[in-house]
C-alpha positions in Angstrom: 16.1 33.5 -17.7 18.6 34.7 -20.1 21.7 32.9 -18.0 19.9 29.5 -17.7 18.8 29.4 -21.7 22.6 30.4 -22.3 23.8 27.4 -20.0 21.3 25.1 -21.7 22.3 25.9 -25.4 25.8 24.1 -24.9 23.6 20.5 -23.2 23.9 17.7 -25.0 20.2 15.9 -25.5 19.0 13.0 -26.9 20.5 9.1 -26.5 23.3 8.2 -24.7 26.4 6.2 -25.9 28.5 4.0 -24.1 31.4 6.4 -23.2 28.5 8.4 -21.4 26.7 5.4 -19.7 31.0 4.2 -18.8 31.2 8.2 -17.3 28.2 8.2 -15.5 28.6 4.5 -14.1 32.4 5.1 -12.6 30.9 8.9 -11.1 28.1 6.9 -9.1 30.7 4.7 -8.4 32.9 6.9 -6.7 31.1 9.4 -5.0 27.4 8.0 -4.9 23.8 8.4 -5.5 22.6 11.6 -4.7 23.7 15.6 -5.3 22.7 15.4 -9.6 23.5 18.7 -9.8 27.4 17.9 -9.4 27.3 15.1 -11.6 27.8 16.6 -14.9 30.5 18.3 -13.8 32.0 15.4 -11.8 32.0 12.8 -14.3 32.6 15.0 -17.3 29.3 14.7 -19.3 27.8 17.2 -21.1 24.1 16.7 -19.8 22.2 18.2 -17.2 21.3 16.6 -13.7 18.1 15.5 -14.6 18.9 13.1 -17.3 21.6 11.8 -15.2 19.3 11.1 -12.4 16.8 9.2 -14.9 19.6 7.3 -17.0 21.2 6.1 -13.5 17.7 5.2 -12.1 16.4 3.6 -14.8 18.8 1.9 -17.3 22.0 2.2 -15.6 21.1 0.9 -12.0 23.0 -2.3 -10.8 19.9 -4.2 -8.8 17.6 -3.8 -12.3 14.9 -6.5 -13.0 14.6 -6.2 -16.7 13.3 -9.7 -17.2 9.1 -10.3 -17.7 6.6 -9.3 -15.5 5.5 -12.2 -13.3 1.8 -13.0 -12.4 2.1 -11.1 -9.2 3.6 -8.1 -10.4 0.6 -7.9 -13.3 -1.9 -8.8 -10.6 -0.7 -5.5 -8.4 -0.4 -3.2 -11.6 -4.3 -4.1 -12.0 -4.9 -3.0 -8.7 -3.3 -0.2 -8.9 -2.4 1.3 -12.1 -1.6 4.9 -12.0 -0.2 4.9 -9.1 3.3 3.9 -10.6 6.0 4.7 -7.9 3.9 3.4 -5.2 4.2 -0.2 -7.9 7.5 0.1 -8.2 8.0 0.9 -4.2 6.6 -2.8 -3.8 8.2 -4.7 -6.8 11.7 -4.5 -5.9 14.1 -4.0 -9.2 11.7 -2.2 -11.3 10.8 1.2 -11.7 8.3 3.6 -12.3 8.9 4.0 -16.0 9.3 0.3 -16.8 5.4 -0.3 -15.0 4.1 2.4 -16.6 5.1 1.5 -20.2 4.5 -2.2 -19.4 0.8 -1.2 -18.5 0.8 0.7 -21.9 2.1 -1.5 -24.4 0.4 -4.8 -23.3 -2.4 -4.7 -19.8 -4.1 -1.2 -21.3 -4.5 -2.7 -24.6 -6.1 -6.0 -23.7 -9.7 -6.7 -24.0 -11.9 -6.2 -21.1 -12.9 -9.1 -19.4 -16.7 -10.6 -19.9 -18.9 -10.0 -16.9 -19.3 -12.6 -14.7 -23.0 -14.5 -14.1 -24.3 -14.3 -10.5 -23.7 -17.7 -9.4 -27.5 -19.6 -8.5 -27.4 -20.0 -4.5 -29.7 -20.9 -1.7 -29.8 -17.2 -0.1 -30.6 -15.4 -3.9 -33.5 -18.0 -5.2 -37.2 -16.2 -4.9 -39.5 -18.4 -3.8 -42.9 -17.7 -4.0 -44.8 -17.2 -1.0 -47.8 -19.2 0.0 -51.5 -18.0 0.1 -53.6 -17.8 3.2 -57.2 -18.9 1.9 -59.8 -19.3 4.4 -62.1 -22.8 4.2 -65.2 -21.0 5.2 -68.2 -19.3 3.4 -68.1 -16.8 0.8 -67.4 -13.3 1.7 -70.2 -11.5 2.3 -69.7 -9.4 -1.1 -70.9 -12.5 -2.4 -74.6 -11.3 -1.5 -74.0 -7.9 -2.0 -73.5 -7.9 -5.3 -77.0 -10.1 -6.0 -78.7 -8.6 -2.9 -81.5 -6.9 -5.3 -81.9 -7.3 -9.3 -83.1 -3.3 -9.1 -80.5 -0.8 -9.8 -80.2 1.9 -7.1 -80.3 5.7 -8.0 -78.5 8.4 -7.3 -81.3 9.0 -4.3 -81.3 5.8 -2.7 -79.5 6.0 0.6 -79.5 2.4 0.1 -76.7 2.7 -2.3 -73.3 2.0 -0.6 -70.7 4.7 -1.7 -68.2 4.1 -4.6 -65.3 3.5 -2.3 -67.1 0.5 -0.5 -67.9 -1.0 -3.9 -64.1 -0.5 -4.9 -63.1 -2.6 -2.3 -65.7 -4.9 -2.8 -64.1 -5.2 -6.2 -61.0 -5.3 -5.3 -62.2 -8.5 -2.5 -64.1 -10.1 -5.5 -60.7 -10.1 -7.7 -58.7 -11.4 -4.9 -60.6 -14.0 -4.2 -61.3 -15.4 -8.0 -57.0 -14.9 -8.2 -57.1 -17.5 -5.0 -59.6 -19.7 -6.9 -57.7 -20.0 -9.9 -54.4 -20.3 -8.4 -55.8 -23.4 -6.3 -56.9 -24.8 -9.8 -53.7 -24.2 -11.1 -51.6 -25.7 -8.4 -54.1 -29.0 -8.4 -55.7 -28.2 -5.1 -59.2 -28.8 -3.7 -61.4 -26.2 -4.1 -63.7 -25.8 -1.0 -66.1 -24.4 -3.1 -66.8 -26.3 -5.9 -68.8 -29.9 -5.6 -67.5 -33.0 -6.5 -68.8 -36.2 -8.4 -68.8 -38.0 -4.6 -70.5 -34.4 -3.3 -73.6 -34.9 -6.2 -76.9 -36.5 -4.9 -77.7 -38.6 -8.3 -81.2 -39.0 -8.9 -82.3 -42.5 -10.0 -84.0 -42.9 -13.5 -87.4 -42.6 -14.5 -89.6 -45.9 -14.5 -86.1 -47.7 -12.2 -87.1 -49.2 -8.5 -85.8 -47.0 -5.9 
C-alpha cells in the first residue's frame, strides 16, 4: 500500500493538453491498442494506464462519431438505457460514455409521454346480451303470493319456508326487470292488453 501511494504521488491528474493527446496519439500509433500499463512509460506521459485507456477510447480514437444522435440511435437508447456498452457495441463510433451522458443531458430529462387511449375496435365493444322471456303464463309465484288474504303463523305447516319465499322474491324481481326492460326497449308486452285486445261496451240507451 505504501509503494503504490508513493508511485501515485508523482501522477499527473486532471485535463489533458495537446502535447499529451500528440504523445499518446503517436504511442498508439506505433505499437497499438492494448498493454496500458506500458503506455505511460512508452510514450512518455506522466499518467497512469487507466486514463490513457479512457482518453484513447474516448476522445482520442480515429473512427469517433461525435456528430448528433440520429433517430435510430435515440430509439435503441430508449430500449435499452443502462445497458450502455451493450449501445455502444451496436452503434458503431460511439461509446459508452458519450450514450450515457447523451441519455443524461437531453432523453432523462424530457417529459414522459401522455398515455395512450385504447383505440375503440370490434373485438373490445360490450354489447349487451339479449333476454330470454318466455310468451307464456305467469309464473306460478303469481298465485302464491295471493293464494289466501290470511296470514300464516308460525304453526301452519301450510307456510312454505323462508328460503322458498326468497326465491320467489327473487323470481318476482326478475320478472318485473324483464317487464320493464321490454317497456323500455318499445316491445310488446305479452301481458298487458291493448286498445284492439279491449271488448268496448256500447252506450246506454244506443242500439246494439
Amino acid at each position: 500500500m505504501e509503494n503504490n501511494t508513493n508511485n501515485n504521488k508523482g501522477i499527473r491528474k486532471g485535463a489533458w493538453t495537446k502535447e499529451e493527446d500528440l504523445l499518446l496519439r503517436d504511442c498508439i500509433r506505433k505499437y497499438g491498442e492494448g498493454k496500458w500499463h506500458l503506455v505511460p512509460l512508452r510514450a512518455g506521459l506522466n499518467r497512469c494506464r487507466k486514463s490513457c485507456r479512457l482518453r484513447w477510447l474516448n476522445y482520442l480514437r480515429p473512427d469517433l462519431n461525435r456528430g448528433f444522435f440520429t433517430n435510430d440511435e435515440v430509439d435503441l437508447i430508449v430500449r435499452l438505457h443502462k445497458l450502455w456498452s451493450l449501445i455502444a457495441g451496436r452503434l458503431p463510433g460511439r461509446t459508452a460514455n458519450d450514450v450515457k451522458n447523451f441519455w443524461n443531458s437531453h432523453i432523462s430529462k424530457r417529459p414522459p409521454p401522455p398515455p395512450k387511449e385504447k383505440a375503440i375496435t370490434e373485438s373490445n365493444i360490450v354489447r349487451p346480451r339479449a333476454r330470454t322471456f318466455s310468451n307464456s303464463h305467469p309464473p306460478a309465484w303469481s298465485t302464491k303470493l295471493i293464494a289466501s288474504e290470511k296470514i300464516p303463523t308460525n304453526n301452519d305447516p301450510t307456510r312454505p319456508s323462508s328460503s322458498a319465499q326468497q326465491d320467489d322474491l327473487d323470481e318476482c324481481m326478475r320478472w318485473w326487470g324483464d317487464l320493464l326492460e321490454m317497456s323500455e326497449n318499445g316491445e310488446k308486452n305479452p301481458f298487458m292488453f291493448s286498445d284492439n285486445d279491449v271488448v268496448r261496451l256500447p252506450e246506454p240507451g244506443s242500439a246494439i
